[in-house]
N, C-alpha and C positions, 0 to 999 in steps of 0.2 A: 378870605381866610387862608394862610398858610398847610402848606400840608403837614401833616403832623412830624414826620422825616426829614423835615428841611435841615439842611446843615449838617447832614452824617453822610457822608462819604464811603463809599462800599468796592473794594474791589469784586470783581468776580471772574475765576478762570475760568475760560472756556468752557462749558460740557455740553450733555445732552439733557433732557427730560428734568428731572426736580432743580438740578441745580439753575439753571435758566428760569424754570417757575418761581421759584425763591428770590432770584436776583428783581424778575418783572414783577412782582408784587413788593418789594421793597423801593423797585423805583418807582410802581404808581404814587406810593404813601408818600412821595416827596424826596426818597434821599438819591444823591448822586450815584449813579451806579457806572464804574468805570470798568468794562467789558475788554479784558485781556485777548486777543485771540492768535491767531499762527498770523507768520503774513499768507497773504491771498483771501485773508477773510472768511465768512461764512457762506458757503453758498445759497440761496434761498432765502437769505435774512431779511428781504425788504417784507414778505410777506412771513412770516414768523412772529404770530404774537406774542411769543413768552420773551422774543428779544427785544420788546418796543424799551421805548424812553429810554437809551443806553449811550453813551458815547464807548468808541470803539478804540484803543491803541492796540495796534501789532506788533507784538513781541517776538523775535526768537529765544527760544527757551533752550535752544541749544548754544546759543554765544553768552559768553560769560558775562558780556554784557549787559546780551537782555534779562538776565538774572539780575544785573547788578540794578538794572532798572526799573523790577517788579517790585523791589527790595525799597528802591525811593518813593514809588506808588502809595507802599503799604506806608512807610515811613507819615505819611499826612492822611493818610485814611485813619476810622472806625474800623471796618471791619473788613474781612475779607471772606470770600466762599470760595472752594474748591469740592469736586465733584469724581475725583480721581479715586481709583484706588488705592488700599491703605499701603503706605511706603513711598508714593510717586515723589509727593511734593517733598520728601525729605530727601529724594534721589538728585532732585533737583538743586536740591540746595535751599528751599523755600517754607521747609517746615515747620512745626509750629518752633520749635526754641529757636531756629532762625530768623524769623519774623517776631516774636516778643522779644527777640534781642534787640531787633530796631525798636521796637515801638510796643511799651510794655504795657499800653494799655487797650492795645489790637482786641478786639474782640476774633478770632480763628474758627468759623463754620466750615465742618465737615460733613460733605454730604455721602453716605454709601448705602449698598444695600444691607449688607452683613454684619454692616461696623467693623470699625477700629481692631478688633480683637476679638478672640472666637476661632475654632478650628476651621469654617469657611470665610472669615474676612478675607483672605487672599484670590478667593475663585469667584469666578465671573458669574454673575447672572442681570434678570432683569425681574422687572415691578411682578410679574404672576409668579415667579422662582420666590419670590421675599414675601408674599402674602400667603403661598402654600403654607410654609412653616410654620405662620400666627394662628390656624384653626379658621383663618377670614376667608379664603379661597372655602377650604370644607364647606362651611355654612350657607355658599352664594350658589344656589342654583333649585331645580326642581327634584321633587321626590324621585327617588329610582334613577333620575338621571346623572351624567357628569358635572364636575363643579364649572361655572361659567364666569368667563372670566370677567370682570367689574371696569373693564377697559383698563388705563394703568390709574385711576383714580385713589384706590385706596393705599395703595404701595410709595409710587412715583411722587402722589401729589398731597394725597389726604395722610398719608402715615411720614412720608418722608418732607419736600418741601416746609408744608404749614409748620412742620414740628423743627426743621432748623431755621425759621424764621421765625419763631415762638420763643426757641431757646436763644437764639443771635438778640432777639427785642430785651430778653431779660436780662443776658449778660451785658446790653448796653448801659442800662438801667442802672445793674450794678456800678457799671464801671461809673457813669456820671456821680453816682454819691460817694465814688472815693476808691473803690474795687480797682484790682489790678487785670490787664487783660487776662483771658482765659479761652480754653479751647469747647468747640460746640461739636460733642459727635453725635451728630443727626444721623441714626439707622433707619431705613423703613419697617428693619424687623422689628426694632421696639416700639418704634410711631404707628406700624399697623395693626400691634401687639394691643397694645393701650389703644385705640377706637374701638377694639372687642371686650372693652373690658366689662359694658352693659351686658355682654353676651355670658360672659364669662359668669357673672352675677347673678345671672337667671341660670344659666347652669349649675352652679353650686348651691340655690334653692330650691333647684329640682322644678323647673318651670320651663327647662329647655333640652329639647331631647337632641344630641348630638349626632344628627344627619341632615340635609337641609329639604327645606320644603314642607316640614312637619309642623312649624311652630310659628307664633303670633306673629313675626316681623320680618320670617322669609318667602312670603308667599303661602302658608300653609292654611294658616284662616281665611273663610270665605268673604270676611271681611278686611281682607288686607294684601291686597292684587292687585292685577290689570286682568282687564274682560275685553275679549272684541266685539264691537259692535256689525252694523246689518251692513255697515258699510268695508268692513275690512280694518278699521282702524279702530284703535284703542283709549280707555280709560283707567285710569289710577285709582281704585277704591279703598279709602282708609278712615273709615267711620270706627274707631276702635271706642272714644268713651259711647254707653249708652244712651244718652241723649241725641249724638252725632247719627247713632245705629240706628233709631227711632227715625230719626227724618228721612234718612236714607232708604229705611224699606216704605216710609210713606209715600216717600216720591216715586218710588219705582212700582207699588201697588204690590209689594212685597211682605205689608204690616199684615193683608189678609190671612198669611200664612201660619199660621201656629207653632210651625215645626222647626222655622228662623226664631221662635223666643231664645230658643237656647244658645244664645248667641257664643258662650266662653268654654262649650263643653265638647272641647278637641274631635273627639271620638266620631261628631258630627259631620265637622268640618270637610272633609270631604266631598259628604251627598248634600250638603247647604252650598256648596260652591257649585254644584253642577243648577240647583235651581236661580240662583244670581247669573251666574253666565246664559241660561236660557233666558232670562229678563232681558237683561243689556241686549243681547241679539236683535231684539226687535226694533229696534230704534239705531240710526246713524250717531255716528259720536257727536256732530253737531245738535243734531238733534237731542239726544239726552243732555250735551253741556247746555240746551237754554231752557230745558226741565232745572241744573240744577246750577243755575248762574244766580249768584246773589245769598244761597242755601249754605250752614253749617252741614250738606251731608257728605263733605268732606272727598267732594270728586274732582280731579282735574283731565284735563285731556293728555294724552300722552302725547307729544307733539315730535317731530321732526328738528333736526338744526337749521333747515330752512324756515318751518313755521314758529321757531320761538319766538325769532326778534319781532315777527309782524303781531304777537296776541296783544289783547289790547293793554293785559296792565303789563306785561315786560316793556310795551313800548312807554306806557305812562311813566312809567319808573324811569325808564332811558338805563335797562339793561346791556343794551348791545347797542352797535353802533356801527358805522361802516367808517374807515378809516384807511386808507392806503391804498384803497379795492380790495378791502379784506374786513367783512361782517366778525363784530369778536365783540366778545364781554368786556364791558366795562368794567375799573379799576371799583372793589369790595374792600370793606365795609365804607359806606359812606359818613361825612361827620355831619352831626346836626339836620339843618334843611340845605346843606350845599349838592348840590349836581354835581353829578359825576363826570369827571374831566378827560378824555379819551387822549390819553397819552401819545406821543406820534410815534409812526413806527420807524426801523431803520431804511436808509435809504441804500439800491444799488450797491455793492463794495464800499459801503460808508466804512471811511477811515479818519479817523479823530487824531489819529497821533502825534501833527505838528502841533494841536492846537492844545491840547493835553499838557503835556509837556512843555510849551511855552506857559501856562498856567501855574505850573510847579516851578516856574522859575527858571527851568533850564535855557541856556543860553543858543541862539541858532546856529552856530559856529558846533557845540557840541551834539546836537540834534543830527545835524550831518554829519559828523561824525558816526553817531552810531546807524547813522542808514547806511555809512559807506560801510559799516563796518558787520553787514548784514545780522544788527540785534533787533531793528526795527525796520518796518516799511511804514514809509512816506506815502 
């Protein structure tokens, strides 16, 4: 079966962190993803998995040339990403009415933190600086404590990447039934904005009390944490419907208790979570995962990035995979009953540029030319 991407062609400049995840997850899904970078390459790239499946040309973006030759790129591409701040690529010369000038049915993905527009689009930050501002930072941590930070998953990855590869898939969409290109400004302030918007909705029904650690989905119910076990290591308990809670304190010999009925009456939650944590204590996590292996009571082990890939069902799945001398996740969502294909990663100072370029037609006589002409490395 074909990947569902085959035949859409993707430029992507150079960056760090979403724009790269954006780029690696549209070239699992099957489309050509052609990786602009400086010459001398990426350092590190062979083992970097958000840079697998990539052919690489090196550009100088300071020779008028290699402008003129990002310009030809886009020219036979779908779409393009950039990951710069707002103003670069227009400084460049590469901006969006410069590229729908070549090619008006370019799809144009912008990745930033602030956006486009807004009295901070011009000032630098990073994934924790863009998730403070949505109320998602506020919400992610313990009572009384400091907010902690979500690694850069909801910023970097979850609010920004997904959502300009959401918007880039829909404007392709467009464009195939007839649409003219258009531009994709992917923020993580609005992408991480909109993943709170559940939160947001139990707040304005008065069902969420705005500090974290208080309420049903931040740790604050006793039934919706991690416990350590006798052994030092930890479980994920999230028996929230009734039924799930039922079997949960069955197993743990917790149904005897009368004072766990009240399962949904906040006020409790507190002193019911110091009795669950004293449960779990007596048992290793292994040992309570083959109490609750097979069970709706809704527990998993909290594992390591060394022990995910060895559990049994991520390996039954063929979650992860070793690839380059580099353990990584396999290419999401899969189609049908096909397996998941582990894309290869880059090799060494992998440079594509002669062959790139011979593909667009360009002639070898002018190729050397622009390597003499230091727009390109060879």
């Amino acid at each position: 079966m074909d990947k569902p991407l085959k035949g859409v062609r993707v430029i992507e400049m150079a960056g760090i962190g979403p724009g790269p995840f954006a780029g690696m997850w549209l070239a699992d899904q099957g489309a050509e993803v052609i990786r602009v970078e400086r010459p001398g390459g990426t350092p590190g790239a062979e083992r970097d998995v958000l840079l697998r499946g990539r052919r690489v040309v090196q550009v100088n973006l300071k020779a008028p040339e290699g402008v003129a030759l990002v310009k030809e790129l886009v020219a036979s591409a779908d779409a393009i990403i950039e990951g710069f701040r707002p103003g670069v690529m227009e400084r460049l010369g590469l901006g969006p009415d410069a590229l729908l000038a070549v090619n008006g049915k370019l799809v144009y993905g912008r990745m930033t933190g602030w956006g486009q527009s807004g009295p901070w689009a011009p000032t630098a930050g990073h994934d924790m600086n863009y998730i403070a501002l949505t109320g998602a930072l506020h919400a992610i941590g313990r009572a009384g404590e400091r907010p902690v930070p979500p690694l850069n998953l909801v910023g970097d990855f979850g609010g920004g990447a997904m959502f300009l590869v959401t918007g880039m898939l829909a404007a392709l969409l467009a464009v195939k039934n007839g649409a003219e290109g258009r531009v994709v400004d992917a923020a993580m302030v609005d992408g991480a904005a909109l993943l709170m918007a559940m939160m947001y909705s139990f707040k304005g029904m008065g069902l969420w009390r705005d500090a974290a650690g208080y309420n049903l989905l931040d740790g604050g119910a006793h039934f919706y944490d991690t416990y350590e076990c006798a052994d030092g290591k930890w479980l994920s308990v999230a028996p929230i419907e009734p039924q799930f809670y039922a079997e949960f304190r069955r197993l743990t010999g917790l149904d005897a208790d009368p004072v766990l009925d009240t399962q949904m009456d906040a006020k409790g939650w507190p002193a019911l979570k110091e009795r669950v944590a004293a449960a779990l204590k007596t048992r290793t996590r292994d040992e309570w995962m083959a109490v609750f292996e097979g069970t709706d009571a809704c527990v998993a082990p909290v594992l390591s990035m060394t022990e995910a890939p060895a559990h049994p069902h991520m390996a039954a799945r063929g979650v992860f995979a070793e690839n380059g001398g580099v353990m990584q996740p396999n290419p999401a969502p899969r189609y049908g009953d096909t397996a998941p294909e582990t894309p290869t990663m880059m090799t060494r100072g992998q440079n594509d540029t002669r062959a790139v370029l011979e593909s667009l037609g360009i002639d070898a006589a002018r190729i050397e030319a622009l390597a003499a002409a230091k727009a390109v490395a060879l």
